[in-house]
C-alpha positions as CSV (number, residue, x, y, z in Angstrom):
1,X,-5.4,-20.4,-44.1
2,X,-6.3,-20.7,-40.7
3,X,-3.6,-22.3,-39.5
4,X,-1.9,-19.5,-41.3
5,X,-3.8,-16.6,-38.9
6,X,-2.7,-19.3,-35.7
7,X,0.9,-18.7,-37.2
8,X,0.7,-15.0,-37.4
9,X,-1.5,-14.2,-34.1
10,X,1.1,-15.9,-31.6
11,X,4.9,-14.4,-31.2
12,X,7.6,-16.3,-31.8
13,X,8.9,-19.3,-29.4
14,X,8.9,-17.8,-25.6
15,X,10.7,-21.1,-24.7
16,X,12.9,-20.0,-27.0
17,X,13.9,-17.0,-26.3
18,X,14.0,-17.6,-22.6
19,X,16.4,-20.1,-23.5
20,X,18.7,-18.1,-25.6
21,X,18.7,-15.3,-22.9
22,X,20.0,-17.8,-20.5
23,X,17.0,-17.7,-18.4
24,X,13.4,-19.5,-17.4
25,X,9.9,-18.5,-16.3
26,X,10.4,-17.8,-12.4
27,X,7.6,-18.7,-10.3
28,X,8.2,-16.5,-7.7
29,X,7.8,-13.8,-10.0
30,X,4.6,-15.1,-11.5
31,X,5.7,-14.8,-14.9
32,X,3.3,-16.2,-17.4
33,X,4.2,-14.2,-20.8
34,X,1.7,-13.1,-23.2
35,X,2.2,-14.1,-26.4
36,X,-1.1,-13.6,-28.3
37,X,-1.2,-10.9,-30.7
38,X,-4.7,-10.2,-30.7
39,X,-4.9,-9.9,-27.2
40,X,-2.1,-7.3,-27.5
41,X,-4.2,-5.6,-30.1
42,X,-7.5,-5.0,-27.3
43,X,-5.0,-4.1,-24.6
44,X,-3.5,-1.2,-26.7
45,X,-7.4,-0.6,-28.3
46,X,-8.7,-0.4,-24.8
47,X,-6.0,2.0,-23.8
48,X,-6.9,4.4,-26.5
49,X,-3.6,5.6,-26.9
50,X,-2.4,8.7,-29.0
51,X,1.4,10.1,-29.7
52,X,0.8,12.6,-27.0
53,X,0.3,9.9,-24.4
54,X,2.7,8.8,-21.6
55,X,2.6,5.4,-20.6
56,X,3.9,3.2,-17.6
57,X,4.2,-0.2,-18.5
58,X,4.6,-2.8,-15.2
59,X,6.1,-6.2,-16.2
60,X,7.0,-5.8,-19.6
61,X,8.7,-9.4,-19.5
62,X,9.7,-10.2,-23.3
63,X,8.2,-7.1,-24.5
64,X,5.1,-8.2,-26.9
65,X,2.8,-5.2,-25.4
66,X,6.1,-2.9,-25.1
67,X,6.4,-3.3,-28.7
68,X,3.1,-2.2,-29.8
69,X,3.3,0.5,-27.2
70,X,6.4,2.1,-27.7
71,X,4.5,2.5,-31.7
72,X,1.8,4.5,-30.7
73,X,2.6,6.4,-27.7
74,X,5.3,9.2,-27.2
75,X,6.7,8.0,-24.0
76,X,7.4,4.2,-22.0
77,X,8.6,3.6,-19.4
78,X,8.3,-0.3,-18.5
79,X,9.6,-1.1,-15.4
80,X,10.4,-5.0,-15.0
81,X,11.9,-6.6,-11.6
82,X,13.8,-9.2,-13.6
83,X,17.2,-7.8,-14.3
84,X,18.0,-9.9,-17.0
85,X,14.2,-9.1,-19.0
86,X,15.2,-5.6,-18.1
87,X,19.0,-5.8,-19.7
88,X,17.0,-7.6,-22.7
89,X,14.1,-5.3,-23.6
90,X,16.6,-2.6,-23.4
91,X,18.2,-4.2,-26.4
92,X,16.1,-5.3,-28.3
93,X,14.0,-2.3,-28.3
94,X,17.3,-0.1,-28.2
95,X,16.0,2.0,-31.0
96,X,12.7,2.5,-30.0
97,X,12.4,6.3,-29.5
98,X,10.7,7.8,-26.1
99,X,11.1,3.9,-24.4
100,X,13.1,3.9,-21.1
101,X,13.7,0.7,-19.3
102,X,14.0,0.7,-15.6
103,X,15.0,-2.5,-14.0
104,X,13.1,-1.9,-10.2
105,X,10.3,-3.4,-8.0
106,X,7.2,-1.4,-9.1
107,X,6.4,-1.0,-5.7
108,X,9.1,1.1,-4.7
109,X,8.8,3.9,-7.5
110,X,6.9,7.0,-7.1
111,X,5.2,7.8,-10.7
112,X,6.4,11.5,-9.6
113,X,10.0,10.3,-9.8
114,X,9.6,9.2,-13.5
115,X,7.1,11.8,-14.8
116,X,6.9,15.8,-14.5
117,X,3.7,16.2,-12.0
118,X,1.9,18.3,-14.7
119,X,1.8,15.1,-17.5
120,X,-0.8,12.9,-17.1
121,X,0.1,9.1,-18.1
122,X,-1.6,6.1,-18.3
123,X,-0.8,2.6,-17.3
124,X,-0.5,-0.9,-19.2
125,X,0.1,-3.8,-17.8
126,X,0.1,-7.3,-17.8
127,X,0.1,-8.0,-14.2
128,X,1.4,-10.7,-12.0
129,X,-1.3,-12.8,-10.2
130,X,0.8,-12.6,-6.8
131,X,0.9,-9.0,-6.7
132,X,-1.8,-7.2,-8.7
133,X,-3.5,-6.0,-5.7
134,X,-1.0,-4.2,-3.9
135,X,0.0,-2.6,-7.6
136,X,-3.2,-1.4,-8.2
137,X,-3.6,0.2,-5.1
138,X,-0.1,1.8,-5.5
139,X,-1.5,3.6,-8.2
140,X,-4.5,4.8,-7.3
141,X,-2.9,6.0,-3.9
142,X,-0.5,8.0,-5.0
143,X,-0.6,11.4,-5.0
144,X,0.1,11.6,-8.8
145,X,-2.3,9.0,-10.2
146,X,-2.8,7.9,-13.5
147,X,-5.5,9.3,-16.0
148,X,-6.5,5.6,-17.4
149,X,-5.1,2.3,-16.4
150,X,-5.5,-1.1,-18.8
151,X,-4.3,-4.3,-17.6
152,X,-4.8,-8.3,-17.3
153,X,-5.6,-10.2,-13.8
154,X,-6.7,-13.1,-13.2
155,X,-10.5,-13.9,-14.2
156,X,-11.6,-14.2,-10.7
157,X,-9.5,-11.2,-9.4
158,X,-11.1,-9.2,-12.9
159,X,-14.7,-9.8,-11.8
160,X,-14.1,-8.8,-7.8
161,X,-12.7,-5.7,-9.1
162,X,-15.7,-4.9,-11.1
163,X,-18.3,-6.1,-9.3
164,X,-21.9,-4.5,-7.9
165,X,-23.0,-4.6,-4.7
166,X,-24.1,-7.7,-3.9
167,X,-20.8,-9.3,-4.6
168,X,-18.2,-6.4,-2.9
169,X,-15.5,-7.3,-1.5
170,X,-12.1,-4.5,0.0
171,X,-10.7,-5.5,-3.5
172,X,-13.4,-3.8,-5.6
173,X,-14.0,-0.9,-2.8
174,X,-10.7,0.2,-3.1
175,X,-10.6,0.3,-6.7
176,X,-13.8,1.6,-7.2
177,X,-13.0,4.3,-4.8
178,X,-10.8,6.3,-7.1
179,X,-12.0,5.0,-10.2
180,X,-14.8,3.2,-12.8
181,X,-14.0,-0.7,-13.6
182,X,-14.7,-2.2,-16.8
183,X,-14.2,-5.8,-18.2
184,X,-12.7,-5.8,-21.6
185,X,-12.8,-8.8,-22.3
186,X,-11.8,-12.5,-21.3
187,X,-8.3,-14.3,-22.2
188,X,-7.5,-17.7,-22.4
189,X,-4.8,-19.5,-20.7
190,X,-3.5,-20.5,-23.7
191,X,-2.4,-17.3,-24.7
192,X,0.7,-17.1,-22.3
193,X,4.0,-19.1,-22.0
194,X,3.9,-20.7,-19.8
195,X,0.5,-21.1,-19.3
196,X,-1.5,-20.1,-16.3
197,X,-4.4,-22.6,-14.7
198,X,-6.6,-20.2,-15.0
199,X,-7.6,-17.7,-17.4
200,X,-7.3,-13.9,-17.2
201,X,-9.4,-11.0,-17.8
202,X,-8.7,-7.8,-19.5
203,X,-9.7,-4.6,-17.3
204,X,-10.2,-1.2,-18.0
205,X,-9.9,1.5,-15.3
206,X,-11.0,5.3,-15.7
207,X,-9.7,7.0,-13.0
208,X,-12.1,9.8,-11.4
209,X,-10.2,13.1,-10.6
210,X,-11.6,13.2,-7.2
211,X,-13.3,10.1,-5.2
212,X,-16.4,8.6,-6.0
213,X,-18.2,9.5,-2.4
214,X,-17.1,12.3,-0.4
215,X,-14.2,10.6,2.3
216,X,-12.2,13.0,4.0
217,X,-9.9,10.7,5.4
218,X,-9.2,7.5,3.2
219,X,-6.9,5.7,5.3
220,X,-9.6,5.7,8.3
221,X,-12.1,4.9,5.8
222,X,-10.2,1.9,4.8
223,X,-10.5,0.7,8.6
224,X,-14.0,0.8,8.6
225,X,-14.1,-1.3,5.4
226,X,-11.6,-3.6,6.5
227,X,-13.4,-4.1,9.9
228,X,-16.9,-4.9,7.9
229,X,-15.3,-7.7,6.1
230,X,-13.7,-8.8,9.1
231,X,-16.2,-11.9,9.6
232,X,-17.1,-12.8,6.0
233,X,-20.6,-13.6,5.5
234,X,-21.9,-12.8,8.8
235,X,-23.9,-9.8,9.5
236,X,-22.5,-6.6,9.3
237,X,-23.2,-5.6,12.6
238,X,-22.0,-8.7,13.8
239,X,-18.4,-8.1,11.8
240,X,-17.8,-4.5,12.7
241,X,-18.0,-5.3,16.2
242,X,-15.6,-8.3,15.7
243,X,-13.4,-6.0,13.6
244,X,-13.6,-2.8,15.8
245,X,-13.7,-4.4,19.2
246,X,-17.1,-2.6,19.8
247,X,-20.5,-4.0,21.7
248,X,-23.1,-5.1,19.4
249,X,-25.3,-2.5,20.8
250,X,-22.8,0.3,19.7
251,X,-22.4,-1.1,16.3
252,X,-26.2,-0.9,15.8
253,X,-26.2,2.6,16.6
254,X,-23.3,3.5,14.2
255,X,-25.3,1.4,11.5
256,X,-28.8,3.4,12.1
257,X,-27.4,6.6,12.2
258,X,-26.0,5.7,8.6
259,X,-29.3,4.2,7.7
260,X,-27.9,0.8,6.9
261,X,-30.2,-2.1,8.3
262,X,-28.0,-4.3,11.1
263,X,-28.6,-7.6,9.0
264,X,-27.1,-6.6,6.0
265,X,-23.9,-8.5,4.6
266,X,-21.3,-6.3,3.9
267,X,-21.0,-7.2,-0.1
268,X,-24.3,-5.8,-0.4
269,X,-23.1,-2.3,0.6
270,X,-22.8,0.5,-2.1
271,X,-19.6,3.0,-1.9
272,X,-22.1,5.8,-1.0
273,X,-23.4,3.3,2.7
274,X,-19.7,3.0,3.6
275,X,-18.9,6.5,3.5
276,X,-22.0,7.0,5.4
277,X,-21.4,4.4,7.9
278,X,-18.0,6.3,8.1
279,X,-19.1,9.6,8.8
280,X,-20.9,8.2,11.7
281,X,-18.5,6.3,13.3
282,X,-16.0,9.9,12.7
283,X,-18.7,11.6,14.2
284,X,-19.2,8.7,17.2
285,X,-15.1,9.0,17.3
286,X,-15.4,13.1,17.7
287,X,-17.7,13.0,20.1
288,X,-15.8,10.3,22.6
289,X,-12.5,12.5,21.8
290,X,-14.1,15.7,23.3
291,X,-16.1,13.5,26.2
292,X,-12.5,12.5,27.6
293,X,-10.8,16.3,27.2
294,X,-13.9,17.6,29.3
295,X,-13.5,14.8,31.8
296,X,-9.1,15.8,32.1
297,X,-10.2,19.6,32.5
């Protein structure tokens, strides 16, 4: 009986299939594919999907998830950079009602050019290690951002993304900028083909509707952030000088007036302290702008 459930839980041969579509796992593409069933099952549970949903699915590979998704959501699109996965999710899941196959680098498509701007979608996703980063930011960038994003990362990667402060890191800022982190669960590496040497996590992202903390200007925000972890694990007065090319005398100043202590670490900072220490190093930034028009007058 339980080999039986083993039998049932895993999808057919990935070798397999790989095989008889005349292709292989590519490395460069960090394709590991997913071929547990019950790990499908808490991606699509976590996503809470309905028939009115819209979905965008990134790296839909041999189409376990697409599968269960195309079943209980109105509208797919999966978008896979492997033109021959593309070609062969398209048919096999030719008769799969509301799917659309697009075979492009995720990277380079705006969710506005595959979804009218007043439809709110959600995303699902088995991401690649290499590039889960840069994906997740392209999301929750973009101008029209998803309402809910479920996906598996690397363990490690998972529990940066989610983390407290204490253990921050750009990584978790920038997500938790736009939206609240959760850790489904943990997968083993046994669960793709071919398998990993690690093991994944599942995450679950609700996406605010505005930022968590006030930050007018998110791109210069992002410089401040980056500057702080410029120096890892040295003081964050010490980094921000490193990373903004300031004295160390200025950078205390900037840190009082935002009523963060000059020996903190900067993974100890909250969301709330860097858009503090932001706004003071705008205001610091406003006032030297207006000191050097007075002096050209």
């Amino acid at each position: 009986m339980r080999g039986q459930n083993t039998i049932e839980r895993f999808s057919p041969d990935a070798k397999s299939l790989l095989h008889r579509l005349g292709t292989r796992a590519k490395k460069g593409l960090g394709q590991h594919f997913l071929i547990d069933r019950g790990v499908v099952e808490k991606i699509v549970s976590a996503a809470e999907l309905v028939p009115s949903d819209t979905v965008i699915e990134v790296g839909p590979g041999l189409g376990i998830l697409t599968g269960e998704l195309v079943k209980r959501a109105g509208n797919v699109t999966a978008i896979e950079v492997d033109p021959k996965l593309a070609s062969a999710l398209q048919k096999r899941l030719f008769k799969s009602a509301g799917l659309t196959v697009i075979n492009a680098d995720v990277l380079q498509v705006d969710p506005l050019e595959l979804i009218d701007r007043k439809r709110r979608y959600k995303v699902v996703a088995n991401l690649p290690y290499y590039i889960a980063a840069p994906i997740l930011r392209h999301f929750l960038e973009v101008s029209l951002k998803p309402s809910l994003m479920v996906f598996m990362v690397q363990k490690e990667v998972g529990q940066s993304i989610a983390a407290a402060p204490g253990d921050m890191s750009i990584l978790s800022i920038s997500v938790q900028l736009y939206g609240k982190p959760t850790i489904v669960d943990y997968v083993p590496a046994q669960s793709f083909y071919p398998q990993p040497k690690v093991d994944s996590a599942i995450v679950r992202i609700d996406v605010y509707s505005k930022t968590a903390v006030d930050v007018k200007d998110t791109a210069d925000f992002f410089e401040i952030v980056k500057a702080g972890f410029s120096a890892p694990r040295k003081q964050i007065r010490n980094s921000l000088a490193l990373g903004l090319r300031l004295t160390s005398a200025e950078t205390g100043e900037l840190l009082q007036k935002a009523s963060i202590k000059s020996q903190r670490r900067p993974e100890t900072l909250s969301l709330e302290e860097w858009a503090n220490l932001h706004r003071a190093f705008s205001s610091r930034a406003t006032k030297l702008g207006r000191s050097k028009m007075q002096g050209n007058s």
